[in-house]
C-alpha positions as CSV (number, residue, x, y, z in Angstrom):
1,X,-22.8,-25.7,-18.2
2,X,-21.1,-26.3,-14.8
3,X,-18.9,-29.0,-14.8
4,X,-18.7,-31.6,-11.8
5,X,-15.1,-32.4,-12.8
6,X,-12.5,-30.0,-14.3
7,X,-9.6,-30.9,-16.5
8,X,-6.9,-31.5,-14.6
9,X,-3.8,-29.0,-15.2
10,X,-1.4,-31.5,-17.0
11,X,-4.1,-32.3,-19.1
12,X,-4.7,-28.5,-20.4
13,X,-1.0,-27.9,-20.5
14,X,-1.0,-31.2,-23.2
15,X,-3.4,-30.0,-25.2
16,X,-1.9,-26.0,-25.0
17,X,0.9,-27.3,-26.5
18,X,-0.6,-30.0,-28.9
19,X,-2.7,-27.0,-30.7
20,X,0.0,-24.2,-30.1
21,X,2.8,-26.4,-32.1
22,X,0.0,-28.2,-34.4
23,X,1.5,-31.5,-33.6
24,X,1.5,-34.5,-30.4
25,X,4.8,-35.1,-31.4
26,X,6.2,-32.0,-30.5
27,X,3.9,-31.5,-27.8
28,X,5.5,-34.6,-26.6
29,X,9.1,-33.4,-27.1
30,X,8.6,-30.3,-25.2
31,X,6.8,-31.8,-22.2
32,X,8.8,-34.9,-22.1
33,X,6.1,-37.4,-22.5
34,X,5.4,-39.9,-24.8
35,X,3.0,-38.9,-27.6
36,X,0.3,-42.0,-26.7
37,X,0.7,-39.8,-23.8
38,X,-0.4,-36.8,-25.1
39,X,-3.4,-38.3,-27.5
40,X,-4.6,-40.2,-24.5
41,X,-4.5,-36.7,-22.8
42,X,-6.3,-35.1,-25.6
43,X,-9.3,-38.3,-25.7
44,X,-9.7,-37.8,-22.4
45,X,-10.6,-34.0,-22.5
46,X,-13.0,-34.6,-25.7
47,X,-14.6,-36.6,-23.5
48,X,-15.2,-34.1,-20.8
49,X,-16.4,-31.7,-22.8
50,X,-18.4,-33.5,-25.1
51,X,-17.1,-32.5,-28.3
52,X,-13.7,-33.1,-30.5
53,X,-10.9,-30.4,-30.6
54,X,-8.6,-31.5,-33.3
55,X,-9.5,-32.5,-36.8
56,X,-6.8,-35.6,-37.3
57,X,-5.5,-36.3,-40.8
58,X,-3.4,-39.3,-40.5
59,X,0.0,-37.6,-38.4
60,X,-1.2,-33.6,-39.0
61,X,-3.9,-32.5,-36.9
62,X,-5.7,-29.0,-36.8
63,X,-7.8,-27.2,-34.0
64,X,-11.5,-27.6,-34.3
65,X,-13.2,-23.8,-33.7
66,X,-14.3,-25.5,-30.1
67,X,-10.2,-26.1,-30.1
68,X,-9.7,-22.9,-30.9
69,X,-11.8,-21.2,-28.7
70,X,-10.3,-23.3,-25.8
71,X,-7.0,-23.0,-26.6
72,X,-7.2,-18.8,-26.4
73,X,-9.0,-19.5,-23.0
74,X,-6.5,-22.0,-21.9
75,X,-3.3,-20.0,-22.5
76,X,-4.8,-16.9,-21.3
77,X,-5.3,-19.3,-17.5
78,X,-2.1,-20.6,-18.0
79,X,-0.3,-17.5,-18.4
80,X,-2.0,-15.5,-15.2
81,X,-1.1,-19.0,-13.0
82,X,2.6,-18.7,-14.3
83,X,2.5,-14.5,-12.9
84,X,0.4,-15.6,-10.0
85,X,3.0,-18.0,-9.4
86,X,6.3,-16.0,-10.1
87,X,4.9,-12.9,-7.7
88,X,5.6,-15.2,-4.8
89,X,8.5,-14.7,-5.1
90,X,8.4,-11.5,-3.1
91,X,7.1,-13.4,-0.2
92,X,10.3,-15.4,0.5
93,X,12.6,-12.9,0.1
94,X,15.2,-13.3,2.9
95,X,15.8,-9.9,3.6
96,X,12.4,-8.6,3.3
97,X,10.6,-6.0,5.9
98,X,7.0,-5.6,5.9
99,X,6.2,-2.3,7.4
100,X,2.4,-1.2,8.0
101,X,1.7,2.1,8.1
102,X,-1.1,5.2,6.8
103,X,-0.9,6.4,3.4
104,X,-0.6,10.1,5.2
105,X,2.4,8.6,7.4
106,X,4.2,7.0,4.6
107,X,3.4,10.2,1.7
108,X,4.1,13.1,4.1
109,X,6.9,11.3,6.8
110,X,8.3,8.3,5.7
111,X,8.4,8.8,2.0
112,X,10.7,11.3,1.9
113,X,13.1,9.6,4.6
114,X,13.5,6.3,2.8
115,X,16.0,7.3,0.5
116,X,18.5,7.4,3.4
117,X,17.8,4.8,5.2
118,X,18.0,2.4,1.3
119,X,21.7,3.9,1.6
120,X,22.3,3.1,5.0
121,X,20.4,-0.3,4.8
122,X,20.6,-1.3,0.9
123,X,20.2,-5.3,1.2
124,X,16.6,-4.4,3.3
125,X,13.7,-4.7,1.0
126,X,11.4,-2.5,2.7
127,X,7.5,-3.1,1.3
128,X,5.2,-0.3,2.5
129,X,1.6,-1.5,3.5
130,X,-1.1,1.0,3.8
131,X,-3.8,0.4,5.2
132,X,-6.6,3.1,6.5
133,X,-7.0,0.6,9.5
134,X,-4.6,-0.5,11.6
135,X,-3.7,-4.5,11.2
136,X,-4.4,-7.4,13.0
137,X,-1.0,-8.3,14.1
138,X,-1.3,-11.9,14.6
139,X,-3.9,-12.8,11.6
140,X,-1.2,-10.6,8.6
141,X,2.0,-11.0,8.0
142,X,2.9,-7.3,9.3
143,X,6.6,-7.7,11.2
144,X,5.9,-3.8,11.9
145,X,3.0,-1.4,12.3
146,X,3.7,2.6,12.2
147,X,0.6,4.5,13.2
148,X,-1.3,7.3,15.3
149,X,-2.5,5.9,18.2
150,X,-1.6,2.4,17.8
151,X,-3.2,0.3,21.0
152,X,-1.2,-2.5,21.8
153,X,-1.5,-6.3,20.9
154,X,-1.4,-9.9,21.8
155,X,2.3,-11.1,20.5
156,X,4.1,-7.4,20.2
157,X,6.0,-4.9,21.5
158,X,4.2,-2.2,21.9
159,X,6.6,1.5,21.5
160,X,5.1,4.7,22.6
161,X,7.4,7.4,20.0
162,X,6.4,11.0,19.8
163,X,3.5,12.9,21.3
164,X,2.4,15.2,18.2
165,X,0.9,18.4,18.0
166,X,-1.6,20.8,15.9
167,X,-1.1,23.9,14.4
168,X,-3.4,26.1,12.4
169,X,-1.3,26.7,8.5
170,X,-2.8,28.2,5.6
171,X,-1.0,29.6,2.0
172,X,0.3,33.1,1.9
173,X,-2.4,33.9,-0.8
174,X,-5.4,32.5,1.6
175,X,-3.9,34.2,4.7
176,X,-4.0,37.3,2.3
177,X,-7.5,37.6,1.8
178,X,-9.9,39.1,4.7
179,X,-10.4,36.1,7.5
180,X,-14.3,35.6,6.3
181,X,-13.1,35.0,2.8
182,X,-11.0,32.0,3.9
183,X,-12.4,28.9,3.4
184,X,-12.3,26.2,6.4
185,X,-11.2,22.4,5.7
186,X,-12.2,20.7,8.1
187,X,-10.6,16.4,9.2
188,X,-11.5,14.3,11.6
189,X,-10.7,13.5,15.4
190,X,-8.4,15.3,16.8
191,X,-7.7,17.0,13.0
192,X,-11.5,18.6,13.2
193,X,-11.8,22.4,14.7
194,X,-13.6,21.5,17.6
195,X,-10.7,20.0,19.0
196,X,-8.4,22.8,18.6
197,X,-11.3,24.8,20.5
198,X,-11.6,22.6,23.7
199,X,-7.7,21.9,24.0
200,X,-7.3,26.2,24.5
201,X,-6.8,27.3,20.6
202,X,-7.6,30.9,20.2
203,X,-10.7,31.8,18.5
204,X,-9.6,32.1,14.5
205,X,-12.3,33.5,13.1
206,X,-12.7,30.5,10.8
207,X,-16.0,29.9,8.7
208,X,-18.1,27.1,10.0
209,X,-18.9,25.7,6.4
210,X,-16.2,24.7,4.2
211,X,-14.1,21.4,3.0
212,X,-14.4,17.7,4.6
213,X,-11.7,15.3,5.0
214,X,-11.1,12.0,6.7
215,X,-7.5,11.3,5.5
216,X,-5.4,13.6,7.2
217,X,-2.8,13.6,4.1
218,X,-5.0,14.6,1.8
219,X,-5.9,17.4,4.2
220,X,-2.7,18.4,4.7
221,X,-1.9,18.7,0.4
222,X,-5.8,20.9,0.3
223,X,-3.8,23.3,2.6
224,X,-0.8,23.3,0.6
225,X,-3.1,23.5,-2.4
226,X,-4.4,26.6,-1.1
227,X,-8.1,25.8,-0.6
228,X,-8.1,27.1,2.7
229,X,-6.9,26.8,6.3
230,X,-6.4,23.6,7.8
231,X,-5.6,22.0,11.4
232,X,-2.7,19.9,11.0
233,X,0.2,17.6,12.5
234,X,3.5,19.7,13.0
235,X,5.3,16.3,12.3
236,X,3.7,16.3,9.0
237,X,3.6,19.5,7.5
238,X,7.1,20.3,8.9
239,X,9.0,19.9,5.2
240,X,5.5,22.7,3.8
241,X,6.6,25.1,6.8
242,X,10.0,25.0,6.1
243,X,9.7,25.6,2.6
244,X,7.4,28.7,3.3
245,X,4.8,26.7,1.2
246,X,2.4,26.6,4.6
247,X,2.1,29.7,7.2
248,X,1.3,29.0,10.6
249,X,-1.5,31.3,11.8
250,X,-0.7,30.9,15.4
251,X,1.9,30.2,18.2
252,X,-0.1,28.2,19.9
253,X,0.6,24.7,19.7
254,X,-2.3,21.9,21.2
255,X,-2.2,17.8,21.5
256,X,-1.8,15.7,19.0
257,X,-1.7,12.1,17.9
258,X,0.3,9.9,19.4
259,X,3.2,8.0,17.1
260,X,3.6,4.4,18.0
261,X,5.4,1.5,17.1
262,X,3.9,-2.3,17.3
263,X,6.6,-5.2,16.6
264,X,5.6,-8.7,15.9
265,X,7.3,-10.9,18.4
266,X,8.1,-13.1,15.7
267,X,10.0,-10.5,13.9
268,X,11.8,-8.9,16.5
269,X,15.0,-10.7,16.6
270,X,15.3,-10.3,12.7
271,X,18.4,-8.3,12.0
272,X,16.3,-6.4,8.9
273,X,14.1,-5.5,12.1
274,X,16.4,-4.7,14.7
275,X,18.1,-1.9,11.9
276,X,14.5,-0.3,11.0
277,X,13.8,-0.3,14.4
278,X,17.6,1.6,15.5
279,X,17.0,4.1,12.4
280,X,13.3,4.5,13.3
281,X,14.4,5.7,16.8
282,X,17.4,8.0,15.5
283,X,14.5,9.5,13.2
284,X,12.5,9.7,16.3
285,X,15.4,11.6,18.6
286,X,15.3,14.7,17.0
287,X,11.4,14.6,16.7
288,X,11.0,17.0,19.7
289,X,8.2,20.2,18.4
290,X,10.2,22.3,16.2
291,X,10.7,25.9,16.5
292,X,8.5,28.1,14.3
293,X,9.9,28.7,10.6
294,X,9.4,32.3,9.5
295,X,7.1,33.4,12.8
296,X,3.3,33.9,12.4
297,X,1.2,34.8,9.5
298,X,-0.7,37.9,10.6
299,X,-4.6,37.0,11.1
């Protein structure tokens, strides 16, 4: 049956009540209405639906099965409108920053930086949005974007940060088997092979076949996995390098992604943004390619 007309919410909160406590009276009490109130509430949804929903025995009354049957249905509504409702909440918060970024960017660079900035900046509730696209500034409530090659937009400041750069990496225990043992994993753009090829990369040696990935973090953890030998951002697999986790298999270093910065307009002049924005940078300044950790794997 589709209904033309739906019970309005009062009137299912009435009869919620009515069948949870057995009784108009109460129901009355606890919604502070009057009990002709209530029954008049309770007619009027019979009459909807066609059918009674309370057996009434002088003041007691009882749930029909129809009753009972609605009334499961009704509190389970009722209850996902009142958490529907109460998760707005976040979206008033006064201090709130909404930062849009990749799930590589925010796993592999910014993850494992937020702890300082929460002490430096505790009131700022940061909310991470990740998003394989980039946003449409002016159509989502993003006061920030963080992302590879970020064009600008209508309505923002537009940053340019850090030019990146590739490096081949593998595991000690891949780089220790012969070269046509190693598998290849292969990403996307400037993260696939041929790329390191046309921008002057030395020849490798690398298998053709291998691995596929189009998120650049998950390529970067199959590296540090050990499936095999990857092209990846030196910004990104920095903390693997320096840990000795990821060997780099070359010297040479080609272009990468750029790392830019988009800030709503609207947002600018918030104080939360003006202190992501000065840390961002300070992050940023000592962001110049790093030196090599622990020299070249031998090929």
């Amino acid at each position: 049956m589709v209904f033309k007309q739906w019970p309005p919410l009062n009137v299912l909160r009435g009869f919620e009540a009515a069948a949870r406590l057995g009784s108009f009276h109460q129901a009355a009490q606890e919604l502070h209405l009057t009990q002709s109130a209530i029954s008049q509430q309770i007619r009027s949804l019979e009459e909807l639906l066609g059918q009674p929903l309370f057996h009434r025995q002088g003041r007691s009354v009882a749930l029909t099965d129809a009753g009972q049957d609605l009334l499961e249905t009704t509190q389970c509504v009722l209850l996902q409108l009142a958490m529907g409702i109460q998760r707005l909440e976040q979206y008033r918060k006064p201090n709130q920053l909404v930062l849009n970024t990749s799930t590589a960017i925010a796993r592999h660079w910014l993850l494992p930086r937020l702890g300082e900035f929460r002490r430096l900046h505790p009131d700022i509730d940061l909310w991470l949005f990740t998003s394989d696209e980039e946003p449409d500034m002016a159509e989502q409530t993003v006061d920030l974007a963080l992302r590879w090659d970020l064009g600008p937009q209508a309505e923002c400041r537009h940053q340019h940060l850090l030019a990146d750069r590739l490096l081949p990496v593998a595991t000690a225990t891949v780089l220790s088997r012969p070269a046509e043992e190693r598998t290849t994993l292969h990403g996307e753009r400037e993260l696939d092979w041929h790329h390191w090829t046309l921008r002057g990369g030395e020849d490798l040696h690398l298998q053709t076949r291998g691995l596929n990935f189009s998120d650049p973090g998950l390529l970067l953890e199959a590296a540090s996995a050990g499936l095999g030998v990857a092209l990846v951002s030196e910004l990104l697999s920095r903390p693997a390098r320096q840990q000795g986790l990821l060997l780099p298999l070359s010297t040479r270093r080609v272009k990468g992604p750029q790392w830019n910065l988009l800030v709503h307009q609207d947002s600018e002049g918030m104080p939360e943004c003006r202190a992501f924005c000065h840390w961002l940078g300070q992050q940023f300044a000592d962001g110049e390619p790093d030196r090599e950790e622990g020299g070249v794997a031998t090929l």
